[in-house]
TORTORVO-622290 format. One record per atom (N, C-alpha, C): residue in one letter; x, y, z. Coordinates in pm, whole numbers, plus 50000, padded with zeros to 5 digits. Layout:
AXYZ ...
END
This chain:
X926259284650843 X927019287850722 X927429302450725 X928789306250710 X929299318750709 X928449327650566 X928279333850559 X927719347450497 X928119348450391 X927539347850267 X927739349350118 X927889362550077 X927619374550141 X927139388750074 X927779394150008 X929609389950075 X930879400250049 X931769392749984 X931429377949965 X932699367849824 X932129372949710 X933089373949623 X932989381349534 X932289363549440 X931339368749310 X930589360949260 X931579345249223 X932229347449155 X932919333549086 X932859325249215 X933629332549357 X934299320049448 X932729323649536 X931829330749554 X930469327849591 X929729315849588 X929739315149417 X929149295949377 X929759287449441 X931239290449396 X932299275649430 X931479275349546 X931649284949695 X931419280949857 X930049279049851 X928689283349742 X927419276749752 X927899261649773 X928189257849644 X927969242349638 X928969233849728 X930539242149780 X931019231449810 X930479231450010 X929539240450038 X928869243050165 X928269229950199 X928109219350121 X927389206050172 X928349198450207 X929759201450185 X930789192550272 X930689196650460 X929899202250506 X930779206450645 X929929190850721 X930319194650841 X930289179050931 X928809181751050 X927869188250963 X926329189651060 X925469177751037 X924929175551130 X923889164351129 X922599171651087 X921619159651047 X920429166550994 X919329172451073 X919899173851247 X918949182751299 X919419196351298 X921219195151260 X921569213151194 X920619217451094 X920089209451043 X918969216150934 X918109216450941 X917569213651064 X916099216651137 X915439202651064 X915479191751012 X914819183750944 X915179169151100 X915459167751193 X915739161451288 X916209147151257 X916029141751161 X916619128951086 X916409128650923 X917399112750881 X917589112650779 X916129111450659 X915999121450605 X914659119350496 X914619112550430 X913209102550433 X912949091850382 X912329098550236 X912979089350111 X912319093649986 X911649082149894 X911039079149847 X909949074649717 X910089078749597 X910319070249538 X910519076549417 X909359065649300 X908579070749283 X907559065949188 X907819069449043 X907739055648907 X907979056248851 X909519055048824 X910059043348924 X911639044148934 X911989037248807 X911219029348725 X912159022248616 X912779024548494 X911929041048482 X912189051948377 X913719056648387 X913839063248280 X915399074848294 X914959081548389 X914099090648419 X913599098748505 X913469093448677 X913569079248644 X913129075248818 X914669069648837 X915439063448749 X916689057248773 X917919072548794 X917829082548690 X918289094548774 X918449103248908 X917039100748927 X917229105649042 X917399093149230 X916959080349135 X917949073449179 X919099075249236 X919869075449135 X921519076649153 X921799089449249 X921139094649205 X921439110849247 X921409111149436 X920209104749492 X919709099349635 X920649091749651 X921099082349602 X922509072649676 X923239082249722 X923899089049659 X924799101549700 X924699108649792 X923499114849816 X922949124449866 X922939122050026 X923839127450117 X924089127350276 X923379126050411 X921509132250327 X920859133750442 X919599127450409 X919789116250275 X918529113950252 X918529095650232 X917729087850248 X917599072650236 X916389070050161 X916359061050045 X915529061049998 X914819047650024 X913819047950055 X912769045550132 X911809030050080 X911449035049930 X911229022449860 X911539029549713 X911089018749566 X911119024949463 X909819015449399 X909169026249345 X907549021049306 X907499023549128 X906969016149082 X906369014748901 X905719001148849 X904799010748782 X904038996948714 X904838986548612 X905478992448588 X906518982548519 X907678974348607 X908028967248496 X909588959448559 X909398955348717 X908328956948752 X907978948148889 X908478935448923 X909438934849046 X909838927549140 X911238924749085 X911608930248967 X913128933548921 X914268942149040 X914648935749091 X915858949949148 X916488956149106 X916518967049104 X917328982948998 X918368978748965 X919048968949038 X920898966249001 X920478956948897 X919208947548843 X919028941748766 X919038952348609 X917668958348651 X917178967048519 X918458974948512 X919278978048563 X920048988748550 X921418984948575 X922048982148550 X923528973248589 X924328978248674 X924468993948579 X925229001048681 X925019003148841 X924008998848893 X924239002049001 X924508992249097 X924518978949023 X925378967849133 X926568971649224 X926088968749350 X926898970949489 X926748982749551 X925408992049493 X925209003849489 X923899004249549 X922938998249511 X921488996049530 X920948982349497 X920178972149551 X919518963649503 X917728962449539 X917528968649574 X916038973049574 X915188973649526 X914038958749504 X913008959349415 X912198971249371 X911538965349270 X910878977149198 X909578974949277 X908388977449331 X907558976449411 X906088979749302 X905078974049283 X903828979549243 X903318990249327 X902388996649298 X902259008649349 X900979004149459 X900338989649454 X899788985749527 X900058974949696 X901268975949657 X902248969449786 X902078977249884 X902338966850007 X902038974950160 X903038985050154 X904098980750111 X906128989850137 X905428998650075 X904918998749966 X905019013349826 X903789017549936 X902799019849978 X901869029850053 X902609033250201 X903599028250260 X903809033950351 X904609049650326 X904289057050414 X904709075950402 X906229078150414 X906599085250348 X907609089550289 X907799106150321 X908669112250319 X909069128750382 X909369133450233 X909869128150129 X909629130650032 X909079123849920 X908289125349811 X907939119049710 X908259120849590 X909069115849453 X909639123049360 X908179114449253 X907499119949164 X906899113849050 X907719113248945 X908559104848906 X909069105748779 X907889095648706 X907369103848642 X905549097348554 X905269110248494 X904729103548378 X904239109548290 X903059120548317 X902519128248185 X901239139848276 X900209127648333 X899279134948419 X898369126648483 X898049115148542 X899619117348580 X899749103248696 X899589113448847 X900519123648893 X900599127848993 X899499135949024 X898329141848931 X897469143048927 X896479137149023 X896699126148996 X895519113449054 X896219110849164 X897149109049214 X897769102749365 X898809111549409 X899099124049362 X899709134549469 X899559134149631 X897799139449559 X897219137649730 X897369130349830 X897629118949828 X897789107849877 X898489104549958 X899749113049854 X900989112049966 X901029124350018 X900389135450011 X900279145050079 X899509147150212 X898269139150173 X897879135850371 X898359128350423 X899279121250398 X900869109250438 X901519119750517 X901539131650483 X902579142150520 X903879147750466 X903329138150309 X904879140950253 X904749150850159 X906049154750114 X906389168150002 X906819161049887 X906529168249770 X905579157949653 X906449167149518 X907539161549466 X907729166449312 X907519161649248 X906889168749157 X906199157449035 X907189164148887 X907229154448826 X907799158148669 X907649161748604 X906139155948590 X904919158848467 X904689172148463 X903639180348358 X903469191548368 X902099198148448 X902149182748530 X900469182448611 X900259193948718 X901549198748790 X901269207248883 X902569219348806 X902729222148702 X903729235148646 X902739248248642 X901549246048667 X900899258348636 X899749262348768 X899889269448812 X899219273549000 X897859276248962 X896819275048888 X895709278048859 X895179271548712 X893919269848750 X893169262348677 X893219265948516 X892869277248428 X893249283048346 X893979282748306 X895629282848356 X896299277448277 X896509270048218 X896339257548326 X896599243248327 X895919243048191 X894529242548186 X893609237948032 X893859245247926 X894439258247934 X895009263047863 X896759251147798 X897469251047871 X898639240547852 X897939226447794 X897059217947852 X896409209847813 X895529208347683 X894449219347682 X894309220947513 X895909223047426 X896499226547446 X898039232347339 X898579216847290 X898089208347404 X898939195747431 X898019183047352 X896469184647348 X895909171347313 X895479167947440 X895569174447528 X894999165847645 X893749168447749 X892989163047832 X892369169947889 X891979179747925 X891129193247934 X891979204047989 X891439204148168 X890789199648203 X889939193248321 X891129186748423 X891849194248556 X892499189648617 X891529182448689 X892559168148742 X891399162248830 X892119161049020 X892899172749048 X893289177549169 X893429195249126 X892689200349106 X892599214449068 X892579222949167 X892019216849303 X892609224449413 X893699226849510 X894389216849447 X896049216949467 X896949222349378 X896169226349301 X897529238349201 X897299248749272 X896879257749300 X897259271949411 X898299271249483 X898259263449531 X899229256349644 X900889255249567 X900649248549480 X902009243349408 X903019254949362 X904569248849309 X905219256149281 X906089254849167 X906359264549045 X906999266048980 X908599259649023 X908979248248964 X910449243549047 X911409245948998 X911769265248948 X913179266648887 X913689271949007 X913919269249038 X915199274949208 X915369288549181 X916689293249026 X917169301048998 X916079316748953 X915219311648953 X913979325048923 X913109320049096 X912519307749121 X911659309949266 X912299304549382 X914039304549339 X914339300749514 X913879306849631 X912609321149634 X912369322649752 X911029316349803 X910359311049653 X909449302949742 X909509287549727 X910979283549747 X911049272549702 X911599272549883 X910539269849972 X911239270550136 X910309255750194 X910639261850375 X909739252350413 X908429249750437 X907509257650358 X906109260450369 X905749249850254 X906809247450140 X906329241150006 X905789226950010 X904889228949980 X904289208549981 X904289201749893 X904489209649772 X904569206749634 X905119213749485 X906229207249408 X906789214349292 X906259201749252 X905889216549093 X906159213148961 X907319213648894 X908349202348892 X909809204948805 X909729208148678 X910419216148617 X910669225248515 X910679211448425 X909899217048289 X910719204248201 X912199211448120 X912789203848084 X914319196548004 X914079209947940 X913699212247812 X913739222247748 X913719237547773 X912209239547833 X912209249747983 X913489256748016 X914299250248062 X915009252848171 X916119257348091 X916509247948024 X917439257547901 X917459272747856 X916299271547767 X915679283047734 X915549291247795 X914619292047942 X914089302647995 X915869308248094 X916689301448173 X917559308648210 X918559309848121 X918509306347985 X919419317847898 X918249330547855 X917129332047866 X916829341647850 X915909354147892 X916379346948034 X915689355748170 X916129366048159 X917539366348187 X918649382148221 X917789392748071 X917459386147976 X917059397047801 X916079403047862 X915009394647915 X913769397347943 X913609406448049 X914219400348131 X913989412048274 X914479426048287 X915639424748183 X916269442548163 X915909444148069 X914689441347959 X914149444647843 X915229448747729 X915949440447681 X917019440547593 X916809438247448 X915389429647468 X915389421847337 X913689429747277 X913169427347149 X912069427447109 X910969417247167 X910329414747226 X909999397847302 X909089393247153 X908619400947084 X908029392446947 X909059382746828 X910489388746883 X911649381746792 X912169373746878 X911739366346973 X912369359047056 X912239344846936 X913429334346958 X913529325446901 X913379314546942 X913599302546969 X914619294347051 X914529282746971 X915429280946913 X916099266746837 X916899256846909 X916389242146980 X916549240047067 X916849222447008 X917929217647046 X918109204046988 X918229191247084 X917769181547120 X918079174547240 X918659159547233 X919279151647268 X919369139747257 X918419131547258 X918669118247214 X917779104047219 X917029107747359 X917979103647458 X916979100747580 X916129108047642 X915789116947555 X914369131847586 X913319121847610 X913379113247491 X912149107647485 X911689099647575 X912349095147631 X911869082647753 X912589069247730 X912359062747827 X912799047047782 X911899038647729 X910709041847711 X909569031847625 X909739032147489 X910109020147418 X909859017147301 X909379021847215 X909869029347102 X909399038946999 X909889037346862 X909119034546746 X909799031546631 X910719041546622 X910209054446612 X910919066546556 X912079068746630 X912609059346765 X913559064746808 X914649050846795 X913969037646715 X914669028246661 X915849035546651 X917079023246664 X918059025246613 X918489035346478 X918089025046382 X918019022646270 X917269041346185 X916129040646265 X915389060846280 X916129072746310 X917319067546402 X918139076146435 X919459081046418 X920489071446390 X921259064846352 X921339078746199 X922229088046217 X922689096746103 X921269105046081 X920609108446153 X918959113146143 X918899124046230 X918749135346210 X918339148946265 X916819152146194 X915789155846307 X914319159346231 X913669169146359 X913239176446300 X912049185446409 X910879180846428 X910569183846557 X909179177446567 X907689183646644 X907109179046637 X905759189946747 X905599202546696 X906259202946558 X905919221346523 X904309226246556 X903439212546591 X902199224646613 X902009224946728 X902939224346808 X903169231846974 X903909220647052 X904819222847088 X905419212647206 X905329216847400 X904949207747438 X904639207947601 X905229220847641 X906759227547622 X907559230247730 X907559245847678 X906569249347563 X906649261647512 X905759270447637 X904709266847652 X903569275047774 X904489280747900 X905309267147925 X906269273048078 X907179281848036 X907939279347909 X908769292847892 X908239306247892 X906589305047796 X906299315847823 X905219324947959 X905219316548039 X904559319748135 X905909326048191 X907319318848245 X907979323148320 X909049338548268 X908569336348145 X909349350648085 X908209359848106 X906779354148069 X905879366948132 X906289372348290 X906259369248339 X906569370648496 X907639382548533 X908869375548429 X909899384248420 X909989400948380 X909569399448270 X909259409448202 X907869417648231 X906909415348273 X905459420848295 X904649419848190 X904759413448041 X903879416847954 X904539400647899 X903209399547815 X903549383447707 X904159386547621 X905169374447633 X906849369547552 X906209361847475 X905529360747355 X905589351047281 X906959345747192 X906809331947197 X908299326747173 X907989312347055 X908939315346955 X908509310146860 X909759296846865 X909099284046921 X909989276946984 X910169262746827 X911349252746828 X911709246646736 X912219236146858 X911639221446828 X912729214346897 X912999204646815 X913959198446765 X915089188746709 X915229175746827 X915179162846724 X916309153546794 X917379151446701 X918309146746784 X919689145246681 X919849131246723 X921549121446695 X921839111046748 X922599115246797 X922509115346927 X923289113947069 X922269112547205 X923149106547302 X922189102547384 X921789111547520 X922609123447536 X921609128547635 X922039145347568 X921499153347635 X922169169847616 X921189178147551 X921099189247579 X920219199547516 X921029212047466 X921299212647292 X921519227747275 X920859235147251 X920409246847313 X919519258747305 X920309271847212 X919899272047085 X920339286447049 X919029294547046 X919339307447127 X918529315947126 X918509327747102 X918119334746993 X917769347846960 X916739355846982 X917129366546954 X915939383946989 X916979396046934 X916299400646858 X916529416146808 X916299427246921 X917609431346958 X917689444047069 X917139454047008 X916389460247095 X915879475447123 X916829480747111 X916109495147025 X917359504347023 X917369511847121 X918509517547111 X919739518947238 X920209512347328 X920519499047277 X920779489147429 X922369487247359 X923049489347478 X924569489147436 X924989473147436 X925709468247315 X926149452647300 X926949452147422 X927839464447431 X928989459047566 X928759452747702 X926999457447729 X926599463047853 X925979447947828 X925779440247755 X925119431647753 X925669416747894 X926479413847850 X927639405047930 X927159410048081 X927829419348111 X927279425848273 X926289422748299 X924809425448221 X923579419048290 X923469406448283 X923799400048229 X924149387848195 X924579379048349 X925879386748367 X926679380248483 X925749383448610 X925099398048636 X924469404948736 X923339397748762 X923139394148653 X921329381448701 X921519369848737 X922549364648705 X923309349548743 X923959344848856 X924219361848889 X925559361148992 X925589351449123 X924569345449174 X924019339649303 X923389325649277 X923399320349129 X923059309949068 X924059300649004 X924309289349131 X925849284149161 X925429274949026 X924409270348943 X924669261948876 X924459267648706 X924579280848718 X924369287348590 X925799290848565 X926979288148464 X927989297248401 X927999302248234 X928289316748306 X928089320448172 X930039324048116 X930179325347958 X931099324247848 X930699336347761 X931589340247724 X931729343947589 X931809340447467 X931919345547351 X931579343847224 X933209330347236 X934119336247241 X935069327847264 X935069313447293 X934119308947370 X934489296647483 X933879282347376 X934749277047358 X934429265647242 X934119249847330 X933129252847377 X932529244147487 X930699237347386 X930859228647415 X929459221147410 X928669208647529 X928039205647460 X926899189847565 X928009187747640 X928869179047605 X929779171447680 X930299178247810 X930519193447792 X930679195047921 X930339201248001 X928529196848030 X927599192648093 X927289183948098 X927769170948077 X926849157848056 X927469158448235 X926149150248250 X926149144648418 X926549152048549 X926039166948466 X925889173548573 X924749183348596 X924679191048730 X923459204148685 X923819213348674 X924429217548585 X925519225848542 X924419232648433 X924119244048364 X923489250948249 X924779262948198 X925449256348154 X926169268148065 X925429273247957 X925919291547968 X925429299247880 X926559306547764 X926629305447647 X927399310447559 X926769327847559 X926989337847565 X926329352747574 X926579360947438 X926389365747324 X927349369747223 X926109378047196 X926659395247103 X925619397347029 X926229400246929 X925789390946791 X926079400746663 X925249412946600 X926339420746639 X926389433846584 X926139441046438 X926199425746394 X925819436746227 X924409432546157 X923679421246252 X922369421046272 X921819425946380 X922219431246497 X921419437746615 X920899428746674 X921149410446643 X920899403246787 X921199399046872 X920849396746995 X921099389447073 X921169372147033 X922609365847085 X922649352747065 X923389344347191 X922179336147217 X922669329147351 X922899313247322 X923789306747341 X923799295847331 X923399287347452 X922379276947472 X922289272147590 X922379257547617 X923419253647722 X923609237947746 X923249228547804 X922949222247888 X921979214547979 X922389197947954 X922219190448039 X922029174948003 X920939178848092 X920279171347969 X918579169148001 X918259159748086 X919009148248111 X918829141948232 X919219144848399 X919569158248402 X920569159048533 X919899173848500 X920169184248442 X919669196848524 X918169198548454 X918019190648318 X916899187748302 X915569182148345 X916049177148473 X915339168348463 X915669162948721 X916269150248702 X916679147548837 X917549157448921 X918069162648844 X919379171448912 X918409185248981 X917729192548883 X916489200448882 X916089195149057 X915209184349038 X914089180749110 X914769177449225 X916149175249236 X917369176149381 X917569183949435 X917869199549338 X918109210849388 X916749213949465 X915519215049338 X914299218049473 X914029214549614 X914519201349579 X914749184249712 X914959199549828 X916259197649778 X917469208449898 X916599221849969 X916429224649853 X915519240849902 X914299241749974 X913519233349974 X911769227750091 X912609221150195 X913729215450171 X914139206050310 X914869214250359 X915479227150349 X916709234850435 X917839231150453 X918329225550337 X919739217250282 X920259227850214 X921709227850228 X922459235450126 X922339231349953 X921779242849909 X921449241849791 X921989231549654 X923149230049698 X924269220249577 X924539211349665 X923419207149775 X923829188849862 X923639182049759 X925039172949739 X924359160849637 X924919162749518 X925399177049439 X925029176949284 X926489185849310 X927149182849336 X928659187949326 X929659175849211 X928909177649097 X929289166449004 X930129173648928 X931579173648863 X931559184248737 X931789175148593 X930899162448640 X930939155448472 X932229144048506 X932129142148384 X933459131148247 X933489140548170 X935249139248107 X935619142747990 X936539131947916 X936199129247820 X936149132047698 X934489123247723 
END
């Protein structure tokens, strides 16, 4: 691949992502054949995403698809759309096919599934993303720390495989997102919103980090595809409500990864909403600037932290953009604005929670442990209207 150093940023991204068109075979990428993938927990949004996403994808075959559910259904069944596309049973996780080794493993499962059978496929020899928030935190302490916040255990029961593991935002650890990695933790949906609209505040210390905000709203399909009164029709249907105010999962990773940024704890006083619609995340996020931080100068750092992060665009106060155009892609648009006659910072942040939230995320990592051009696969730019 010719040399990124000297394109200037805008047409930089474009040649990141459109770099997965050239005509190399997969021993140009040092990976010597096509990677076999697994995807556990395929009958979910989470396993049928990244599904789709692997059909596409040039250098990879997917291998089997494993869940305790919807067993011996073929995906083109449970899933319509993908007739003539895929027909590939759903496999129990106790089938000969589902234990044979795989080069990659995706967990789309809930916490404390990948927990218990990471390993598994890791003395298989395979490289292991999990969804859950089972491997998001590299040490024990945290983890039970996140786990008490949550209701849950705080007792990992593979605790010596978090050291090992990795934070899976590309855009903050693409350098240790290489070929040494055996294992990510993918960012959750919310996360990812949040924290890269408000990395660039944090890292050039722009904001107060005690006035950090984040008012964060998401579609229906946050929740999963399992059956839920509250997400009944009928529950939702003209219904906006907040929920988890006494702590939601995805608050600990924001603030661990803004600690990082910044050197000192970001506490972040987080809000999440469902609305009726079915996929998308809006993030508005505020912080009261320190004085002397110039509003003008704001935009520049803005662009300067982004500049090399083909799937981040940032806008101005101007740009009358929402969900829609991000849906079905891994795209995170950022709105940048500060009002001036309150002294804050205001970021608007976009995401479809199923694609950069979520599969699209756990593709890009795919790319980055395998030595694939970073946007193989996810050169999507949506539907409109």
């Amino acid at each position: 691949m010719r040399s990124l150093r000297n394109i200037p940023g805008a047409l930089r991204k474009a040649f990141t992502l459109n770099s997965c068109f050239d005509n190399r075979s997969p021993t140009d990428y040092g990976c010597g054949h096509m990677i076999k993938a697994k995807v556990i927990g395929a009958g979910g949004y989470g396993g049928v995403g990244i599904t789709e996403l692997l059909l596409k994808h040039p250098e990879v075959e997917i291998s089997c698809l494993v869940a305790k559910t919807d067993v011996g259904m073929k995906i083109n069944e449970l899933y319509p759309h993908l007739e003539g596309f895929c027909d590939m049973p759903i496999l129990p996780p106790d089938d000969a096919a589902a234990q044979e080794p795989a080069d990659m493993v995706f967990f789309a499962t809930p916490d404390g599934v990948a927990m218990q059978d990471a390993r598994v496929e890791l003395e298989k020899g395979a490289r292991v993303i999990d969804y859950s928030g089972d491997f998001r935190f590299n040490n024990v302490e945290a983890y039970a720390e996140y786990a008490r916040r949550i209701g849950r255990d705080p007792v990992h029961k593979s605790a010596d495989l978090l050291q090992g593991s990795v934070y899976g935002l590309p855009e903050l650890n693409r350098s240790q997102l290489n070929a040494e990695t055996r294992l990510v933790g993918n960012v959750g949906c919310f996360a990812i919103g949040c924290t890269l609209g408000l990395a660039p505040a944090v890292q050039a210390d722009l904001v107060e980090p005690s006035s950090i905000i984040c008012d964060a709203k998401s579609g229906v399909s946050g929740a999963g595809k399992k059956p839920n009164p509250g997400f009944h029709y009928p529950a939702r249907y003209d219904n906006m409500n907040a929920y988890r105010l006494s702590g939601h999962q995805h608050v600990m990773e924001i603030e661990q990864a803004l600690k990082r940024l910044g050197g000192k704890e970001v506490p972040v006083t987080f809000t999440a909403q469902v609305v009726p619609a079915c996929r998308g995340i809006l993030s508005c996020l505020y912080g009261t600037l320190r004085e002397g931080v110039n509003p003008k100068s704001v935009m520049d750092i803005y662009r300067s932290f982004h500049r090399d992060n083909a799937f981040v665009r940032i806008y101005d106060r101007n740009a009358v953009i929402g969900t829609q155009h991000v849906r079905g892609t891994n795209y995170c648009n950022l709105i940048v604005d500060v009002d001036e006659r309150t002294n804050r910072l205001r970021i608007i942040s976009l995401i479809d929670n199923l694609i950069k939230g979520q599969a699209g995320n756990a593709l890009q990592n795919m790319n980055l442990i395998s030595g694939f051009p970073e946007g193989m696969g996810l050169d999507n730019f949506g539907q409109y209207p």
